[in-house]
C-alpha positions, -999 to +999 in steps of 0.1 A: +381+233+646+391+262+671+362+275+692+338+252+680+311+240+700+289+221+676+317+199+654+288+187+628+296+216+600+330+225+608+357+225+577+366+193+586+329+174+585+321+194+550+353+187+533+347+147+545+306+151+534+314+168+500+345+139+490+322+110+500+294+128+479+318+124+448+325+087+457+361+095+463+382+083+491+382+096+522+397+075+549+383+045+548+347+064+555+341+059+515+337+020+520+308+028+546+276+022+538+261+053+532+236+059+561+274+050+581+293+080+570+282+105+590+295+085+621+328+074+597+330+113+593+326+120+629+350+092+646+380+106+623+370+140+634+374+131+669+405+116+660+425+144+641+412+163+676+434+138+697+463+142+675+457+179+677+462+177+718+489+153+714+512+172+694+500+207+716+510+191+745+535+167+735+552+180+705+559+156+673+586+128+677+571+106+657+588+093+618+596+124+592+563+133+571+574+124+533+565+150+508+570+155+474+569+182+448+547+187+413+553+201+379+543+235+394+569+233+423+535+230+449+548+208+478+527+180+488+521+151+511+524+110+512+507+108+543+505+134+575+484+165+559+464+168+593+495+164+615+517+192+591+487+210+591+484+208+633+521+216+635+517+248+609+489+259+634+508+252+665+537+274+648+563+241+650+587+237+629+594+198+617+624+181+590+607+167+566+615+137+543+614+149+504+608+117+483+618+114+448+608+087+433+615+073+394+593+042+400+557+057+409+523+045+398+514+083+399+533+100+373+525+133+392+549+117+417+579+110+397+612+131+403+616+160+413+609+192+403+627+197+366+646+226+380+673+231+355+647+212+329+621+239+333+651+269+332+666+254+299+634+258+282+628+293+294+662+304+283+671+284+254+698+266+273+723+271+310+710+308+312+693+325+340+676+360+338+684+367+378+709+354+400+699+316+421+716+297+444+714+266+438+745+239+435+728+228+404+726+262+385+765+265+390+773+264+359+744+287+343+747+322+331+736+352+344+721+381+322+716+401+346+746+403+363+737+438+381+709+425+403+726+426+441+731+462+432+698+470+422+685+450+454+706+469+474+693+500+461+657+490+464+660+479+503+675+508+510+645+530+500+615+501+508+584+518+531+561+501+547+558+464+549+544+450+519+558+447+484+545+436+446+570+426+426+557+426+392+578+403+366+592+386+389+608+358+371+629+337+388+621+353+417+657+366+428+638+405+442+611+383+461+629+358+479+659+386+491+629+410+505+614+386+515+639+375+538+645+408+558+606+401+572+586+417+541+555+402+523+561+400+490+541+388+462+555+374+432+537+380+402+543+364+367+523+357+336+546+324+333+537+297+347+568+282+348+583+309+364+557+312+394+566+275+400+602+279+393+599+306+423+572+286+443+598+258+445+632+277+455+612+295+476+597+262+496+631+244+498+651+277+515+623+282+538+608+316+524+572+327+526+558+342+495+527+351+482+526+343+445+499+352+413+502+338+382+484+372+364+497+398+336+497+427+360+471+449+345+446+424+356+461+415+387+462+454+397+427+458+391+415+439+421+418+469+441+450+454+461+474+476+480+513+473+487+536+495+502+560+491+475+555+481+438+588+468+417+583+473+385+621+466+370+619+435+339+592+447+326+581+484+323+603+484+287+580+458+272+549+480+286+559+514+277+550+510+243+511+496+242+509+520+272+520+550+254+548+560+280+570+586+271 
């Protein structure tokens, strides 16, 4: 909405236009009759524009926004996208109230994320590839038990700003760069380990970028980073590559 004079076609209005156009819900607006919606559209327009002042001038003390977490460790809301949205625009930062729930109609709601679930079948049982901290890995192995020193090897010769770490698994490299102000993209051709990595990333407060690509594709885009990791993987590449 910022710096927009005419309201009728901002992000907003079309998102609203194109749900209602697929007779989906849309708040309350779908149960308009049709020739109603474009003023349905408008009034809660003008109303996520209120909030938006509100919480600019106000802050946010109202109740905790409930969120909960899919199968691909994506966070998502109950109820408050436009206020969590507001506050991720205003730069706030808000507790939020992580639901799990056994008892949902949504099965896409139930639990949590199968953390230890989704690592078990990776790993054929308690094993992890890279160190996690998490109280509920405790009691998982670690293969590679040499990781903190080759992290402290690699941030001790990073450039630049931005890194692609390629094979990123459970995304132990990503999240510790990450932390001392670099963007990182995590890049995986499992799917369970980009949400495995979304997830730990979201609950300790760590902003990645993350592709689910093999990286000879991904590469191809034409993207470029500072730094490229390249340390899980190059010996299963060398070979169809021809390396020496």
């Amino acid at each position: 909405l910022k710096g927009e004079d005419d309201l009728s076609n901002c992000p907003l209005v079309e998102w609203g236009r194109k749900t209602l156009a697929e007779n989906k819900w849309w708040y309350g607006c779908e149960k308009q009759p049709v020739n109603a919606r474009e003023s349905c559209i408008r009034a809660r327009l003008i109303k996520v524009l209120k909030l938006y002042e509100d919480i600019k001038k106000n802050g946010y003390n109202n109740s905790k926004i409930s969120v909960y977490f899919d199968k691909e460790g994506n966070i998502n809301t109950y109820d408050g996208f436009h206020r969590l949205c507001i506050m991720k625009y205003l730069d706030m930062e808000v507790d939020l109230n992580v639901v799990i729930s056994y008892h949902d109609k949504n099965p896409d709601r139930r639990g949590d994320f199968p953390l230890t679930k989704t690592l078990k079948e990776i790993h054929k049982g308690k094993n992890l590839y890279q160190p996690v901290n998490d109280p509920r890995l405790r009691d998982f192995g670690v293969w590679r038990k040499d990781s903190p020193a080759r992290l402290k090897y690699v941030l001790e010769n990073l450039k630049g700003e931005t890194v692609l770490d390629i094979g990123s698994s459970e995304g132990y490299f990503s999240r510790e760069i990450a932390k001392k102000g670099y963007t990182v993209t995590a890049l995986d051709s499992s799917r369970k380990n980009i949400a495995i990595t979304r997830y730990l990333s979201i609950i300790n407060n760590i902003k990645l970028n993350y592709q689910l690509s093999r990286w000879q594709d991904y590469l191809r885009e034409g993207d470029h980073f500072d730094n490229i990791l390249y340390l899980s993987v190059f010996h299963q590449s060398k070979h169809p590559l021809s390396y020496e």
